[in-house]
Steps between C-alpha positions, in 0.01 A plus 500: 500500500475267234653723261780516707538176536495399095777835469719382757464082346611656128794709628629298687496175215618768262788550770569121471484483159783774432713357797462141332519601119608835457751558772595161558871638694324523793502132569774386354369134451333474177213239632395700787497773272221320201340348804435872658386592165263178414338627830465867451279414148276255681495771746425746280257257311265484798509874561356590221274264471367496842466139538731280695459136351646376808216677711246371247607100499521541907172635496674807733276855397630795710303758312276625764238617261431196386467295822160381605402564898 
């Protein structure tokens, strides 16, 4: 499942990436567009590396192997 999860995170920041930068048509507004994209490579940032900082400075852990009873 967590497999899963980390493939479905990447595509779909790759997804916002190519709308923001690549294809940015789709939008028409070139803000909204870099915004999209800024947000698809921190997206894509914590996919791969399989941290969320947020989660981390919260103190929030929602891997279920690693929670204590």
């Amino acid at each position: 499942m967590l497999f899963r999860s980390q493939i479905t995170r990447t595509g779909i920041s790759l997804l916002l990436i190519y709308i923001g930068f690549i294809e940015t048509s789709i939008l028409n507004d070139e803000l909204s567009s870099m915004i999209l994209g800024v947000i698809g490579c921190m997206s894509l940032f914590v996919a791969l590396i399989r941290i969320c900082p947020l989660y981390s400075a919260c103190g929030i852990d929602t891997n279920p192997q690693q929670q204590e009873d």
